[in-house]
C-alpha positions in Angstrom: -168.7 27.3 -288.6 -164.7 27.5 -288.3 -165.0 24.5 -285.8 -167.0 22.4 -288.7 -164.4 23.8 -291.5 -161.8 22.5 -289.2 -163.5 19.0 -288.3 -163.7 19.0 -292.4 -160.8 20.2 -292.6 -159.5 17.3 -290.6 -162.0 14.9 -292.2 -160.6 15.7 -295.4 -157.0 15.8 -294.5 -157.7 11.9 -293.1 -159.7 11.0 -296.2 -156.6 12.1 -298.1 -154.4 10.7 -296.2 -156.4 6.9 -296.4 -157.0 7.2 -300.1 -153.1 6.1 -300.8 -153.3 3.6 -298.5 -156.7 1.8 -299.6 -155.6 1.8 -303.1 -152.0 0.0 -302.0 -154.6 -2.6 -299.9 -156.6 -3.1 -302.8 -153.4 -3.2 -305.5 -152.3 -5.6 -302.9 -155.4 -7.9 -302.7 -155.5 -7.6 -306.7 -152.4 -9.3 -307.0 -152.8 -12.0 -304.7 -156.3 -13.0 -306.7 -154.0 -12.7 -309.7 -151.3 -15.0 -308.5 -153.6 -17.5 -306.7 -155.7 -17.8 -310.1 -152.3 -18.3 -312.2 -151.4 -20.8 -309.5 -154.3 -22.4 -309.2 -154.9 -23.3 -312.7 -151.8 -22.9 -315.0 -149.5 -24.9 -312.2 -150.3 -29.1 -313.1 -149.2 -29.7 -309.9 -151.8 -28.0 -308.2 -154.1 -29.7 -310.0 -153.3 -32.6 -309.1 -152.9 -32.3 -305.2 -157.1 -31.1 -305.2 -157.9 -34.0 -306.9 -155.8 -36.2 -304.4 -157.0 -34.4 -302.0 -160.8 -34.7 -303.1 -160.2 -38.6 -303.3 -158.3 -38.8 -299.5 -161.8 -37.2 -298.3 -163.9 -39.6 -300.2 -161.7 -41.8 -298.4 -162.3 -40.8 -295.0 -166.1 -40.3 -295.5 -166.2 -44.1 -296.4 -164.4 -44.9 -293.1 -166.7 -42.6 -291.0 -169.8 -43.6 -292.5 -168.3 -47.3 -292.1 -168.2 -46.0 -287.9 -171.7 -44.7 -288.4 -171.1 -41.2 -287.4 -173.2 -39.7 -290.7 -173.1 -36.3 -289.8 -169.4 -36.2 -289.7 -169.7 -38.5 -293.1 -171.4 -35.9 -294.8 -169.5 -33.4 -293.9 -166.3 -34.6 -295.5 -168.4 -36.0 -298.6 -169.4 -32.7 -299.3 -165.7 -31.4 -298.5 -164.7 -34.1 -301.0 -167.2 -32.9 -304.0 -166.2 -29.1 -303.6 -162.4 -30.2 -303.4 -163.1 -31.9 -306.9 -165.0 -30.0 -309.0 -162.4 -27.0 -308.2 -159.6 -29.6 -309.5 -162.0 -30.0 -312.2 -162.6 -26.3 -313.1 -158.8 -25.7 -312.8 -157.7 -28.7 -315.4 -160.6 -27.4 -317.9 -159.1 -23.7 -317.5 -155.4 -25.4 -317.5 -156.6 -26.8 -321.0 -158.1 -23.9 -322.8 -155.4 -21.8 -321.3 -152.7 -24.0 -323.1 -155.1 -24.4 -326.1 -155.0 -20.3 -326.9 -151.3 -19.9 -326.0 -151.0 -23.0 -328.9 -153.0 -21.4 -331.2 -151.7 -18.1 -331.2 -147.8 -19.3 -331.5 -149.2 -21.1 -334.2 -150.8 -18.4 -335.8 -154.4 -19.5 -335.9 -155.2 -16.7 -334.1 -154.4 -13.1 -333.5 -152.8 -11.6 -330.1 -156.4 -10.3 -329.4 -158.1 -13.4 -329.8 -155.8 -15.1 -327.5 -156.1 -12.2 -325.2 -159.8 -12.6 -324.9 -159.9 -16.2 -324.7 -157.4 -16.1 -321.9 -159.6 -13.4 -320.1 -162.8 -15.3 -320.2 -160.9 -17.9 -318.1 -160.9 -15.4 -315.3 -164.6 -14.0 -315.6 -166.6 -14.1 -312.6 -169.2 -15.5 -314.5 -167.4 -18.0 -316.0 -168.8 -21.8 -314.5 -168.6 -24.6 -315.2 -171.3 -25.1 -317.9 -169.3 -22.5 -320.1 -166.0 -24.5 -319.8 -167.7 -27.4 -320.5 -168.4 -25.6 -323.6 -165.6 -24.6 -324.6 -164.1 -27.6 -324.2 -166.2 -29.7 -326.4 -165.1 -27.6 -329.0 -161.0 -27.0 -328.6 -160.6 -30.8 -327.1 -157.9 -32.7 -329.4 -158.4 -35.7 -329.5 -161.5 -35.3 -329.4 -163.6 -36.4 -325.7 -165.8 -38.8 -327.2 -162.8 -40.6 -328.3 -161.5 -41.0 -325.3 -165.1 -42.0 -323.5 -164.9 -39.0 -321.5 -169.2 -38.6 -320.4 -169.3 -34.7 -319.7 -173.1 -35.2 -318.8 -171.9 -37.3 -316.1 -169.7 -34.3 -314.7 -172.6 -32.0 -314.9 -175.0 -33.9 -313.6 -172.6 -34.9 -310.5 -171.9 -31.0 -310.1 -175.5 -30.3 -308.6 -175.5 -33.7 -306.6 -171.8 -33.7 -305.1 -171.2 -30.1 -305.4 -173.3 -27.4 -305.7 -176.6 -28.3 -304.2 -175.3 -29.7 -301.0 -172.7 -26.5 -300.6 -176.1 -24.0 -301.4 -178.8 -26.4 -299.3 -176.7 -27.8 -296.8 -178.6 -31.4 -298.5 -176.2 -35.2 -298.1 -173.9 -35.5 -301.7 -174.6 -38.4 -303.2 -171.4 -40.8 -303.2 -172.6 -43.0 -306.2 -172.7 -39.6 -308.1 -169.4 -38.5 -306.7 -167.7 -42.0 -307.8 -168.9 -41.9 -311.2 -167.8 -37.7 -311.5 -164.6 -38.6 -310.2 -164.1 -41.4 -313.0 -164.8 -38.9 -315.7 -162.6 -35.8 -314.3 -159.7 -37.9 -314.1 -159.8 -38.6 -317.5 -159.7 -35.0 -318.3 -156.5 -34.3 -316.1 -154.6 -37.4 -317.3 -155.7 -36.6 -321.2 -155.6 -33.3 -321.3 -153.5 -31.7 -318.3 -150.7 -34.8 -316.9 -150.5 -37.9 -317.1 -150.1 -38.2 -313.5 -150.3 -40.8 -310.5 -154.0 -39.9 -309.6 -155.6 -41.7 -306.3 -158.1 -44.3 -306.7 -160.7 -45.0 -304.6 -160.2 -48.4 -303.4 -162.0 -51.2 -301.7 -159.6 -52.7 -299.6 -160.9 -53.6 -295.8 -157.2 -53.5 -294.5 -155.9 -50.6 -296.5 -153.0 -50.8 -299.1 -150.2 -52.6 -296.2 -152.5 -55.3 -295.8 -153.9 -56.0 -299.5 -152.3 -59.1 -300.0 -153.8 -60.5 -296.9 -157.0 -59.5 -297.4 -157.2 -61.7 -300.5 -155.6 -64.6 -298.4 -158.4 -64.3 -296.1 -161.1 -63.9 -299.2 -159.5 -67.0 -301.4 -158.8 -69.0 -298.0 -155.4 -69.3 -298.8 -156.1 -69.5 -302.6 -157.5 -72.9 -301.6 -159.4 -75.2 -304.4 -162.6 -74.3 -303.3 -162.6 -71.7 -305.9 -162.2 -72.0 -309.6 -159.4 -68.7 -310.6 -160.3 -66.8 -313.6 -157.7 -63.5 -315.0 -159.3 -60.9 -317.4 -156.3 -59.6 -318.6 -155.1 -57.3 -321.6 -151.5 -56.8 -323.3 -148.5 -57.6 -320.4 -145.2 -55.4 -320.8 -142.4 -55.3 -318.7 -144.0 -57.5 -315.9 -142.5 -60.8 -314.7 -145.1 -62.9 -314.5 -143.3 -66.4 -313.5 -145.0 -65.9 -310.2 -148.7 -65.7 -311.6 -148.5 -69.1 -312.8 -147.6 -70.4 -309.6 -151.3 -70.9 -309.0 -153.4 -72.6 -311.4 -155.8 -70.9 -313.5 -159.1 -72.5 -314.8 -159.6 -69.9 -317.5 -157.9 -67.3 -319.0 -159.9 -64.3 -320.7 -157.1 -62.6 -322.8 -158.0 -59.3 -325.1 -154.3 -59.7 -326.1 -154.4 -60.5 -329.3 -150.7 -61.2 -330.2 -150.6 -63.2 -327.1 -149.5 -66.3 -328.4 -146.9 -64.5 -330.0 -145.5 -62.1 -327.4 -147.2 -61.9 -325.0 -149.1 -63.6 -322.1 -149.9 -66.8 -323.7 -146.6 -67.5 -324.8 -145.1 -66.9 -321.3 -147.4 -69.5 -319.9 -146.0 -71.9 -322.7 -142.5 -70.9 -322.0 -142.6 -71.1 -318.4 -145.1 -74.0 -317.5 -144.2 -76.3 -320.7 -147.5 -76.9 -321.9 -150.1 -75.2 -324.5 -153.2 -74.1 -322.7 -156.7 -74.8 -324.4 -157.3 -72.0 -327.1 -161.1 -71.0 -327.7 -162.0 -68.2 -329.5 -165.5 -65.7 -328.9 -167.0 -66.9 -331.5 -171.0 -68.1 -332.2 -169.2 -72.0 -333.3 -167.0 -71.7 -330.4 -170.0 -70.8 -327.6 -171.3 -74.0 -328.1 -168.3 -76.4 -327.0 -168.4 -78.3 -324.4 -165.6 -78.0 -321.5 -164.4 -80.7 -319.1 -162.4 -80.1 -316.0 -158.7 -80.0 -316.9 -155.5 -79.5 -314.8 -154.8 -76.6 -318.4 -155.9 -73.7 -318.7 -158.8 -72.8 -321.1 -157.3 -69.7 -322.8 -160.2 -67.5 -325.0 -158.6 -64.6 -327.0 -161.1 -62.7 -326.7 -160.2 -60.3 -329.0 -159.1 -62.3 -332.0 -155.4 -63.8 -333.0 -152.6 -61.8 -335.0 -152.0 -65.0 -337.1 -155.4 -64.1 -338.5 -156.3 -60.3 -339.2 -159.6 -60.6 -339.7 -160.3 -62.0 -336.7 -158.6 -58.8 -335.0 -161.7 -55.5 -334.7 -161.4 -52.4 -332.9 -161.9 -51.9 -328.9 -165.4 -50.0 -329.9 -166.9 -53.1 -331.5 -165.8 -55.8 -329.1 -168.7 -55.5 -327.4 -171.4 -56.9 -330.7 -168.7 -58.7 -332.5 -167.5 -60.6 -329.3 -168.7 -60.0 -326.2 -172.8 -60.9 -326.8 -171.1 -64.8 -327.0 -169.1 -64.6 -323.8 -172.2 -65.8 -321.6 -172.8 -68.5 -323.9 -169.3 -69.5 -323.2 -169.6 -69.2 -319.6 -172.8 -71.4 -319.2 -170.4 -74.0 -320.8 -167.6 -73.3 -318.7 -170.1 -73.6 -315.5 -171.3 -76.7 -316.2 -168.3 -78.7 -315.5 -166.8 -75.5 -313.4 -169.4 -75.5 -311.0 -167.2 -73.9 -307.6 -167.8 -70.1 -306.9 -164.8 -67.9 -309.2 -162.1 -65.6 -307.9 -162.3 -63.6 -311.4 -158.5 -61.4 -311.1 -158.4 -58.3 -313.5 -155.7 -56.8 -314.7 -157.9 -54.2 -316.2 -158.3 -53.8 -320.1 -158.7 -50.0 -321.1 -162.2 -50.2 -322.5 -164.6 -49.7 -319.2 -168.1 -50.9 -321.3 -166.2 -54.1 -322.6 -164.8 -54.8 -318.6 -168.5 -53.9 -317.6 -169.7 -56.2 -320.2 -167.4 -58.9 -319.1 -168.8 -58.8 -315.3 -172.5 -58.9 -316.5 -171.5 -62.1 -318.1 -169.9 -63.6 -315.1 -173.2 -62.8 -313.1 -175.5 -63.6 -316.1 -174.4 -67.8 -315.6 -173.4 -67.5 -311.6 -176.2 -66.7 -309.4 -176.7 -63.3 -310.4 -173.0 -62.6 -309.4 -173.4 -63.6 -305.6 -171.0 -66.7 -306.7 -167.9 -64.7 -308.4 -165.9 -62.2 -306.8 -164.2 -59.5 -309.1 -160.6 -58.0 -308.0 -159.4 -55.2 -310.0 -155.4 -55.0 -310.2 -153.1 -52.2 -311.2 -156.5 -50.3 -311.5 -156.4 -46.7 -313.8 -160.0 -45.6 -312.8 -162.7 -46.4 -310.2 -164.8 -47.9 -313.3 -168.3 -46.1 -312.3 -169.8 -48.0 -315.1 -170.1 -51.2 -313.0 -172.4 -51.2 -310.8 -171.7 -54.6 -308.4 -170.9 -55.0 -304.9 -168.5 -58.3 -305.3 -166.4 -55.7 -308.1 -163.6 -54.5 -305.8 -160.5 -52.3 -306.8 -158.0 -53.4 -304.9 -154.8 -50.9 -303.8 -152.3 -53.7 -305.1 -150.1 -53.7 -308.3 -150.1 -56.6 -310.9 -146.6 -56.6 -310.5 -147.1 -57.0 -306.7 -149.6 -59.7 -307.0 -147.4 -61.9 -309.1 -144.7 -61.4 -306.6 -147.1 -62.5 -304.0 -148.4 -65.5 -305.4 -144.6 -66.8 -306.3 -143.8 -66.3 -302.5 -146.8 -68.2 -301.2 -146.2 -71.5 -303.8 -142.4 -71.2 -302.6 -143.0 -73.6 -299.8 -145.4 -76.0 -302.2 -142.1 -75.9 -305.0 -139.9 -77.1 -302.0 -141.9 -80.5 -301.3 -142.4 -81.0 -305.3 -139.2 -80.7 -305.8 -138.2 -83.1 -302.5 -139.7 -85.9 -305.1 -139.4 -86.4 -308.5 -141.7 -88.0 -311.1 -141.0 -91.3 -311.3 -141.9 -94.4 -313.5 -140.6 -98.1 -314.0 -138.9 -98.7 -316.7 -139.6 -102.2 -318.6 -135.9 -103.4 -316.4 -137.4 -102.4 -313.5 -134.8 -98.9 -313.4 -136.8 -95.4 -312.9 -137.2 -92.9 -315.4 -137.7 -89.4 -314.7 -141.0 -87.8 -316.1 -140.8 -84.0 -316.8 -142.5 -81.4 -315.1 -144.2 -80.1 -318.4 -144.9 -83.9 -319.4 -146.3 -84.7 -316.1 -148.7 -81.3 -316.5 -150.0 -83.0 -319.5 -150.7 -86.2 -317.7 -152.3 -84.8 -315.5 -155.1 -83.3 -317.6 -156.2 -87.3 -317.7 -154.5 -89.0 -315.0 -153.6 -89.3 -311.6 -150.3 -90.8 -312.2 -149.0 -92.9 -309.4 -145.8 -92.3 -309.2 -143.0 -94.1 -307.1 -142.6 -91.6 -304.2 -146.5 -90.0 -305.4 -146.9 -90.3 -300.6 -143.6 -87.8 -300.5 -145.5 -85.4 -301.9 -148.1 -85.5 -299.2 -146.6 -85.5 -296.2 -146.7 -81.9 -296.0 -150.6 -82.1 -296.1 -152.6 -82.1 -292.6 -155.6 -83.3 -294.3 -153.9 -86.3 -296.4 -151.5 -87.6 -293.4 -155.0 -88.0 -290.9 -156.6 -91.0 -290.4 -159.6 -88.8 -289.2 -160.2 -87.0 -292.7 -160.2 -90.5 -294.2 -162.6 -92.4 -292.1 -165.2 -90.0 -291.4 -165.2 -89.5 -295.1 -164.0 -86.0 -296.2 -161.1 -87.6 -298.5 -160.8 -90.2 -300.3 -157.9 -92.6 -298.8 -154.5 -90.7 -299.7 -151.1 -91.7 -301.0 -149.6 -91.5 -297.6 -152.3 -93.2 -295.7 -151.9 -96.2 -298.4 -148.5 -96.2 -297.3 -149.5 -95.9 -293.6 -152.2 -99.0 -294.2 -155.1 -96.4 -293.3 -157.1 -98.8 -294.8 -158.4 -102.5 -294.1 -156.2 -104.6 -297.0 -158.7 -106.9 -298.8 -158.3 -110.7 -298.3 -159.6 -110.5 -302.4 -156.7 -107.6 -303.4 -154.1 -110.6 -303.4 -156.1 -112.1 -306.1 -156.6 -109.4 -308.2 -153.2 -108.5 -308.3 -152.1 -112.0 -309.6 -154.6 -111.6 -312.3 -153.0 -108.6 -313.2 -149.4 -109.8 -313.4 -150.5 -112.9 -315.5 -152.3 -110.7 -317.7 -148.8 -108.6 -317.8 -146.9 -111.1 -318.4 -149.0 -112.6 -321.3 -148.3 -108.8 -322.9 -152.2 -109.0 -323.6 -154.0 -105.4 -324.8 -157.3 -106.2 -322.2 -160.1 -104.7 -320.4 -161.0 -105.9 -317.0 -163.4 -105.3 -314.6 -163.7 -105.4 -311.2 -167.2 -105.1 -309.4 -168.1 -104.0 -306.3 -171.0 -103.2 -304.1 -171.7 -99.9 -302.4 -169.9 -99.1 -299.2 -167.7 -101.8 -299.8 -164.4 -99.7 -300.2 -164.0 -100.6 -303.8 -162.2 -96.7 -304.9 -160.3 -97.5 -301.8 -159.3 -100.9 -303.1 -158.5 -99.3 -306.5 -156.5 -96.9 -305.1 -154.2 -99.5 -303.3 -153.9 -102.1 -306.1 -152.5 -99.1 -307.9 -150.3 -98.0 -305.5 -148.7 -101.8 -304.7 -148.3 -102.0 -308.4 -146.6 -98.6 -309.2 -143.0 -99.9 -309.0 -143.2 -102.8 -311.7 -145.5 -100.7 -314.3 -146.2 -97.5 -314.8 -149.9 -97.1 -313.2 -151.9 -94.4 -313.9 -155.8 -93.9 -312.7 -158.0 -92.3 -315.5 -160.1 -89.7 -314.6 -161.0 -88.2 -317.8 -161.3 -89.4 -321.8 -160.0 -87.0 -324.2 -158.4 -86.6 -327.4 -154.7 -86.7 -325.8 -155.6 -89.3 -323.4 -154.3 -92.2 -325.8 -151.4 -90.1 -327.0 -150.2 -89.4 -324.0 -149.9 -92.9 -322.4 -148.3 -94.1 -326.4 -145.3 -91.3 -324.7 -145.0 -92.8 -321.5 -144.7 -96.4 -323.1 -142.1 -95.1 -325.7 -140.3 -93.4 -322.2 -140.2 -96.8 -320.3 -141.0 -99.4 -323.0 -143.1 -101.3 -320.1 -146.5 -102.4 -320.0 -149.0 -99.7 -318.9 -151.3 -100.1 -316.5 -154.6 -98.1 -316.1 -156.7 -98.4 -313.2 -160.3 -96.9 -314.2 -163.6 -95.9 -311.4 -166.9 -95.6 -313.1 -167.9 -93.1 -310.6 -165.5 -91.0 -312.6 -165.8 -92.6 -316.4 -168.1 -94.6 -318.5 -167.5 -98.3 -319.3 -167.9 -97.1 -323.2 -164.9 -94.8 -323.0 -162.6 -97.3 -321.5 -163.9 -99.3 -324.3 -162.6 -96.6 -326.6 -160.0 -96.8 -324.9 -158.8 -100.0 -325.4 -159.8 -99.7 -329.2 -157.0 -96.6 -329.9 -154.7 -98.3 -327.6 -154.8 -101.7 -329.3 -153.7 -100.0 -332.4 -150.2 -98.6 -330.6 -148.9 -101.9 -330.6 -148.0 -102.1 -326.9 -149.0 -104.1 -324.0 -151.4 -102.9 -321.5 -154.7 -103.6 -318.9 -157.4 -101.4 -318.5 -158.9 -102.3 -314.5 -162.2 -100.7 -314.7 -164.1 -100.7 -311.1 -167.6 -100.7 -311.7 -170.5 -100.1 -309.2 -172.5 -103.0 -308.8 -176.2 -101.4 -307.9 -179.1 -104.3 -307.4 -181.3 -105.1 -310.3 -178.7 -104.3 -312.5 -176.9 -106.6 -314.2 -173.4 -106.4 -315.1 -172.7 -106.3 -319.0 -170.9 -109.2 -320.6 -167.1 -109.3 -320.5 -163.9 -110.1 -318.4 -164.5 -109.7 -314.7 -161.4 -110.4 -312.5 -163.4 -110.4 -309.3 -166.8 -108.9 -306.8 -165.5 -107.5 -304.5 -168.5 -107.8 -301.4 -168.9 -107.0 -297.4 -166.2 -107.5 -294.9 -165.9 -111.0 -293.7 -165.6 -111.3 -290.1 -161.5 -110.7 -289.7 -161.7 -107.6 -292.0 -164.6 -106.2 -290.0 -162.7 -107.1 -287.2 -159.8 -104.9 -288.2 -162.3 -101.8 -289.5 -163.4 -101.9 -285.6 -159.8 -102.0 -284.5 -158.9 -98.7 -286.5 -161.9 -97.1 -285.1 -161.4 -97.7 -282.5 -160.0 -94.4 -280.9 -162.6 -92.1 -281.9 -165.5 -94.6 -280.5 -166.7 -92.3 -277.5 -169.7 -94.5 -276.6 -170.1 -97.6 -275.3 -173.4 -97.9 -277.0 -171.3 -97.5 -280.0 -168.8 -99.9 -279.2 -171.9 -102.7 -279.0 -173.1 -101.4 -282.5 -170.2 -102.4 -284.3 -169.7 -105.4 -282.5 -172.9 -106.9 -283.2 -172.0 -105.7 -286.6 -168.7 -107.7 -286.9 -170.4 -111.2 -285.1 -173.8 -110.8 -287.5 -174.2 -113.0 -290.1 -176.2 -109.9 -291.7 -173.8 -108.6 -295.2 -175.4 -105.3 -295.3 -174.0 -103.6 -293.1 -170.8 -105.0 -292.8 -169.0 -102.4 -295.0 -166.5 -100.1 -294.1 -168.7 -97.2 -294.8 -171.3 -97.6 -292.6 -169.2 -99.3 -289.6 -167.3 -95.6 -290.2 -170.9 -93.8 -290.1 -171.6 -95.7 -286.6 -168.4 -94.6 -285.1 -168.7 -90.9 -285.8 -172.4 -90.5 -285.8 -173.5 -86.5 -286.4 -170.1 -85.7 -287.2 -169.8 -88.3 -290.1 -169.4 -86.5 -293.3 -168.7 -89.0 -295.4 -172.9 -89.4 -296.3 -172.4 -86.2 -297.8 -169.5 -86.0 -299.7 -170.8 -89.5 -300.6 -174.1 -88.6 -302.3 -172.8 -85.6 -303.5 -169.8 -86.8 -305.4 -172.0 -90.3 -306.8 -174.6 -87.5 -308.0 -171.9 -84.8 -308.8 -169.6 -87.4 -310.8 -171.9 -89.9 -312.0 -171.8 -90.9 -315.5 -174.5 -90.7 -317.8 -174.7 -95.0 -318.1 -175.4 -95.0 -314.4 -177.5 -92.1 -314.0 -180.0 -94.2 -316.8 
């Protein structure tokens, strides 16, 4: 018995003696779940670095599933959706925490109140449903205003969150994406504005951004048409986004013309862009290829108020006429578009925008979207060509004014020049000769300067196995068998100049015979005595515009015209405004002479037919270094020694010579189909 009261004894004295210390252990613990709770959720910084931290392991599950190791993926997707919905817990608590300390300072509420609301934050059995809660009532502004979808946080808790940390089951990333969208608009509304890390679709990460979209555009290359969704611009130089030319502009500016983008384009490029509006009268216009802009306000114009509605309503007021607009727009647009975004703040009216696009081209698999200066990952849209790209707008124009710097140099190692009715040259603005060009190709006097920078244009190759049609330069370089019958029609010409007569002529030519070529180098041994300019496209300004260059050189105009590219009837219409200007000029029209149809009644200077033995002669000559068989060789001369006509042509001596790798049959059927006018397609 005295050894077990002594063992008690002893028990008791160490009992006594641990009590002290296991309430110091627990006082000790009690304040470090105090101080990590205050840290966690008061502190904005915090906040903040879970959220970037839930978006760098998003990030890295992306590259490892990318790798294929899905395991691992999984792992750091569900790393990534605990990491977030903490950040979103703590912003919620940060909120309401801030909400009762406002409240009671303000007196809406007693110290008690406050005290309470402030302790809830800290129940264990406080989730996230309750903040949720809570929040929908204390949120100023309002969440709906601010298109904040708490459903979507919910619903993303059990798929990202808790049912893969509690089942060890895969997170959904399309859930996480469209979570991580909505959280972020809690912390940047309600908790900081901060600089919050986007998930971004860049292949070569944010060094190599710019590059990427090299590669994607192929150099920003006209195989593309370039469209920019943009909003209201501040503080952004965007000299260098003009650099390349846009085909349409989608502006929700709607003082743009006034102060903003709009107005910058007038300023710095000298011209006024085509305006369209979204409007039912306006979605049935037609569009024709221009070297301008078309510019839609999309949300109205400040010179007109009524015209201006809120963000909320774009959507029925506006937006259900954009794919009418783009139909139009595609038509005569018909490339693949680079559509650029420098995102506008309403995500349903930029999701709205990209159904459009893929309503009219080929259920989107022809338009890429590329989102700039991003705020959000835009869950909303749902497409795999919609990419957010880890560049700034700012960047981009800085980009694109470095990568025209070398195409400035050579336009500026030539200038726009015309002949003057004394035979002097007169220098032709830059903004003038943008408008020009929205008609014309004008031939200027040094027009082959401006190509000898250009692989494609300075090759004989591109030319005769018919890629291009015969360049500037390779005029210059006599690329081309000269016509025994271009003499002749140039003497027309002159007499018809010097008789100061207001006429329309026409030259006709048989396919394959070279006649565009022909055109193309009567105009350019004529550029030096008149100012020569090829039509390629009859609109309102087209008359207008050659009345300025008359009233700049007071000399007889010349206009060389392809039917491939216009109809007879235009020129025609042509003529009739022209004659009313008072000046002298001649209207060349080249028309395609098919069999069984007859040419029209009218002035014809000449037909222009098949080689004649010499010229064939000299076709084979210029061939002559890319002729690899013998068997070829015979072809074309049995070609130049038969009495035949047909095929006598430079065409199809050309399609002889390079055989499979001729592509001038296709580029030829294409363009006569692509470009054909409606009085030949009849």
């Amino acid at each position: 018995m005295i050894r077990y009261e002594i063992i008690y004894a002893d028990e008791r004295r160490i009992i006594q003696k641990r009590r002290p210390i296991m309430r110091k252990k627990s006082q000790k613990f009690s304040r470090f779940i105090a101080s990590a709770n205050c840290v966690n959720y008061r502190n904005d910084a915090i906040i903040v670095e879970k959220f970037n931290e839930s978006v760098r392991k998003y990030k890295r599950f992306a590259d490892i599933n990318a790798a294929g190791d899905e395991e691992l993926a999984s792992e750091k997707l569900r790393d990534a959706g605990t990491d977030l919905y903490q950040s979103c817990e703590w912003a919620l608590k940060n909120y309401l925490y801030k909400v009762a300390i406002t409240r009671f300072e303000n007196g809406e509420i007693s110290n008690e109140k406050k005290g309470n609301e402030i302790d809830f934050l800290s129940m264990k059995d406080t989730n996230l449903f309750k903040l949720i809660d809570a929040f929908k009532l204390k949120s100023k502004p309002d969440y709906v205003t601010l298109g904040i979808n708490l459903d979507t946080i919910l619903y993303g808790a059990q798929k990202t969150n808790n049912g893969p940390k509690h089942n060890a089951t895969v997170p959904d990333p399309n859930t996480y994406r469209k979570a991580v969208g909505e959280i972020r608009k809690i912390i940047k509304n309600y908790v900081i504005d901060a600089d919050l890390d986007l998930i971004e679709d860049s292949i070569y990460g944010s060094q190599n951004v710019w590059y990427e979209l090299l590669e994607e555009t192929n150099d920003f290359s006209d195989a593309y048409h370039y469209v920019l969704v943009t909003k209201t611009i501040s503080n952004i130089n965007v000299k260098g986004l003009f650099s390349r030319k846009w085909d349409l502009v989608i502006d929700f500016d709607y003082d743009s013309d006034v102060t903003g983008l709009e107005k910058e384009y007038t300023k710095i490029c000298g011209v006024v862009p085509w305006i369209r509006m979204l409007t039912k009268t306006e979605a049935n216009r037609k569009f024709s290829i221009s070297n301008l802009p078309y510019w839609i306000m999309a949300n109205g114009c400040a010179d007109d108020p009524d015209t201006i509605i809120d963000e909320s309503r774009w959507k029925s007021k506006y937006g259900r006429y954009l794919s009418d607009v783009l139909e139009k727009f595609h038509e005569m647009y018909t490339k693949p578009v680079k559509v650029f975004i420098y995102p506008i703040d309403n995500e349903k009216n930029l999701e709205r925008v990209v159904e459009a696009f893929d309503d009219v081209y080929e259920s989107g698999d022809d338009a890429d979207y590329y989102v700039l200066s991003a705020q959000g990952e835009y869950s909303r849209i749902d497409n795999g060509n919609f990419r957010i790209l880890p560049l700034k707008f700012k960047e981009f124009c800085d980009n694109l004014l470095i990568h025209y710097e070398a195409d400035r140099f050579i336009a500026k190692s030539y200038e726009n020049q015309l002949p003057t009715v004394n035979k002097e040259m007169v220098l032709i603005s830059e903004a003038f000769a943008a408008e020009l060009r929205d008609s014309f190709e004008v031939v200027y006097v040094g027009v082959d300067r401006q190509e000898e920078y250009d692989a494609t244009k300075t090759s004989r190759n591109y030319f005769y196995r018919g890629d291009i049609p015969i360049s500037w330069y390779g005029l210059n370089h006599n690329f081309d068998v000269v016509r025994k019958i271009k003499t002749s029609i140039i003497d027309k010409i002159k007499t018809d100049m010097q008789d100061r007569g207001r006429l329309l002529k026409r030259v006709c030519y048989e396919p394959g015979v070279g006649g565009t070529t022909l055109m193309r180098r009567i105009a350019w041994e004529l550029r030096e005595q008149y100012p020569t300019m090829i039509l390629q496209k009859y609109n309102e300004q087209t008359a207008k515009n050659i009345q300025k260059v008359y009233d700049i050189t007071h000399n007889q105009i010349l206009i060389m015209v392809d039917n491939n590219d216009v109809e007879l009837e235009e020129a025609k219409n042509l003529q009739v405004e022209l004659k009313k200007m008072g000046f002298s000029f001649v209207i060349c029209y080249f028309e395609r002479k098919l069999k069984g149809m007859h040419s029209e009644s009218g002035a014809i200077y000449d037909v222009v037919q098949s080689l004649n033995r010499v010229e064939a002669l000299e076709m084979k000559n210029k061939l002559q270094y890319y002729i690899e068989e013998q068997a070829i060789e015979d072809r074309l001369n049995s070609i130049i020694e038969s009495m035949e006509k047909e095929e006598k042509t430079p065409f199809i001596m050309a399609m002889y010579t390079f055989n499979e790798n001729f592509a001038g049959i296709k580029p030829y059927i294409y363009n006569y189909l692509e470009h054909m006018n409606p009085q030949i397609r009849k």
